[in-house]
Structure formats: C-alpha cells, structure tokens
C-alpha positions in Angstrom: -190.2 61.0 139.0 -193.2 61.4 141.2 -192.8 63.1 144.4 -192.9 61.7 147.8 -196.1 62.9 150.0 -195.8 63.7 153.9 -198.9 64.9 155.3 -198.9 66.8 158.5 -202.0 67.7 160.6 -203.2 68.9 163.8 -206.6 69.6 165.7 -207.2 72.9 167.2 -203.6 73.9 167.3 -202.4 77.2 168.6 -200.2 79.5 167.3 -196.5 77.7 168.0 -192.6 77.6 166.7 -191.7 73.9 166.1 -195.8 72.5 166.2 -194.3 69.6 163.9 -190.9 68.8 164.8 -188.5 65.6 162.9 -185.1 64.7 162.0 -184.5 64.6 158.2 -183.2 60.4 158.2 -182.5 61.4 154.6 -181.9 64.3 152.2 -184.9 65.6 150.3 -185.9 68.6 148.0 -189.7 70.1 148.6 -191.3 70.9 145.3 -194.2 71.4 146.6 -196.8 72.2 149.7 -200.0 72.8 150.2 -202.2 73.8 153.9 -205.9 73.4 154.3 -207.5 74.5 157.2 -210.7 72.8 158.0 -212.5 74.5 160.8 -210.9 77.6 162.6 -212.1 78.8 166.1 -211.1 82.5 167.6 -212.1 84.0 164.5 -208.5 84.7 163.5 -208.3 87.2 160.5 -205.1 84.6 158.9 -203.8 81.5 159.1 -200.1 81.0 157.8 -197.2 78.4 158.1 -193.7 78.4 157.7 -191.4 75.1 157.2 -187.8 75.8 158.7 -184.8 73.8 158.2 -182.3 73.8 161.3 -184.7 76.8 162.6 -184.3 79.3 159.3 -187.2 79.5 157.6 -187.2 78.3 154.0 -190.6 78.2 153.2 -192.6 81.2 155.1 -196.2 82.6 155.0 -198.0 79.9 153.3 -201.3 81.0 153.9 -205.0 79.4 153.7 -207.3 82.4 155.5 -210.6 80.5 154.7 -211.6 76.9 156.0 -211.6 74.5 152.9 -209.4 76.8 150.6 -206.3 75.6 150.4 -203.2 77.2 149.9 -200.6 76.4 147.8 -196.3 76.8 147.2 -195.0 75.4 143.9 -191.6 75.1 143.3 -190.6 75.7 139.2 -190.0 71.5 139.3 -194.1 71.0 138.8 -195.0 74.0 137.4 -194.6 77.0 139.8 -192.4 80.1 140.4 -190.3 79.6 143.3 -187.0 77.7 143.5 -187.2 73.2 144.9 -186.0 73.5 148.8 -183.3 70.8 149.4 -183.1 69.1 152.9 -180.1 67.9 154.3 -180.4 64.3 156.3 -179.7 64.9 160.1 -181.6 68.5 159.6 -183.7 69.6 161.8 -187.1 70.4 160.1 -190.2 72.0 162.1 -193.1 73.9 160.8 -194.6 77.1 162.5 -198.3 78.1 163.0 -199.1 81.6 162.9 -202.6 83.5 163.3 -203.1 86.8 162.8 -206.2 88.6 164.8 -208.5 86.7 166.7 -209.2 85.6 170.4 -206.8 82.5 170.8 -207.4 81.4 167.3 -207.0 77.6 167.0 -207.3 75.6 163.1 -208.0 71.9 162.4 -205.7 71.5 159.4 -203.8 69.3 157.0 -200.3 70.4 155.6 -198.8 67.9 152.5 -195.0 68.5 151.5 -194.4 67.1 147.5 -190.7 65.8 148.1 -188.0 63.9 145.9 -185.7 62.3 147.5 -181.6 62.8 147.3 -178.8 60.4 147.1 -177.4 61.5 150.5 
C-alpha cells in the first residue's frame, strides 16, 4: 500500500510549541517524514522539529541544519530503523519548531508526513 502524503509548511516561522495544530478525523500510522528548510534568516546554528500526539512527542529532533538539505525519519515499514507511529482519531497532533543559536532565527520550510491509514 502506498502511503498517504500531508505536507505542512510555513514562511518565516519562529521557534513555537503547536506551529501546526489538527485533530486526527481518523486513525493513521507515520512511516515516514521528511523537513526541508528553504531559506533561514537569524543565522540559527539548527533547525529541528518534533510531531507530538496529545502533546508527547513521538517523533523529536528531526533536523535539516542547511537550506535545501532535507532531513529525513524512516520508519522500518519503507526501509528505515525506527518503529511506524500510530495516531489515534480524535488525537491531538501538533508539530514543534526549534532553533538552536541565532538572532530570532526564522525558516521557510516544507514538512511531508508518509501515513497509512487505520480501520478506526
């Protein structure tokens, strides 16, 4: 089965808790993610995200330090090391921007989840 692809972006975002905020209307497992950062401004020293489910994070530090490098998280279901993330529907799922160094460091970027969905 091919996996579903949501794509999340944002345009000189700041470091934030919650940037992208949703309500899971249906169970899913992430297999995969990936971040590319486009332009950074503030000269931050690293760029990192984390996806929470119900405010735990699940999937943390995913990091892409250089504009037009992307990062990648692979889940053993397409080839990777770490173990598929299931969603519960009615979850709460937000993603978190972190910077590390810089002077208010900002990042055009996209983030793609890979997702299956459940039977829920």
């Amino acid at each position: 089965m091919l996996p579903n692809i949501m794509t999340l972006a944002a345009k000189s975002a700041s470091a934030n808790n919650n940037y992208h905020k949703f309500t899971a209307l249906q169970g899913f497992t992430v297999v995969g993610m990936s971040l590319c950062p486009f332009v950074f401004s503030g000269a931050p020293a690293g760029f990192n995200v984390d996806l929470n489910d119900d405010g735990v994070g699940v999937i943390t530090a995913l990091a892409a330090n250089t504009a037009g490098v992307v990062g990648e998280w692979k889940s053993t279901a397409v080839g990777g090391s770490a173990d598929p993330v299931t969603i519960a529907r009615g979850s709460v799922v937000s993603v978190d921007l972190n910077f590390a160094g810089g002077t208010t460091p900002t990042a055009d970027y996209t983030l793609v989840l890979y997702c299956l969905p459940s039977a829920d």
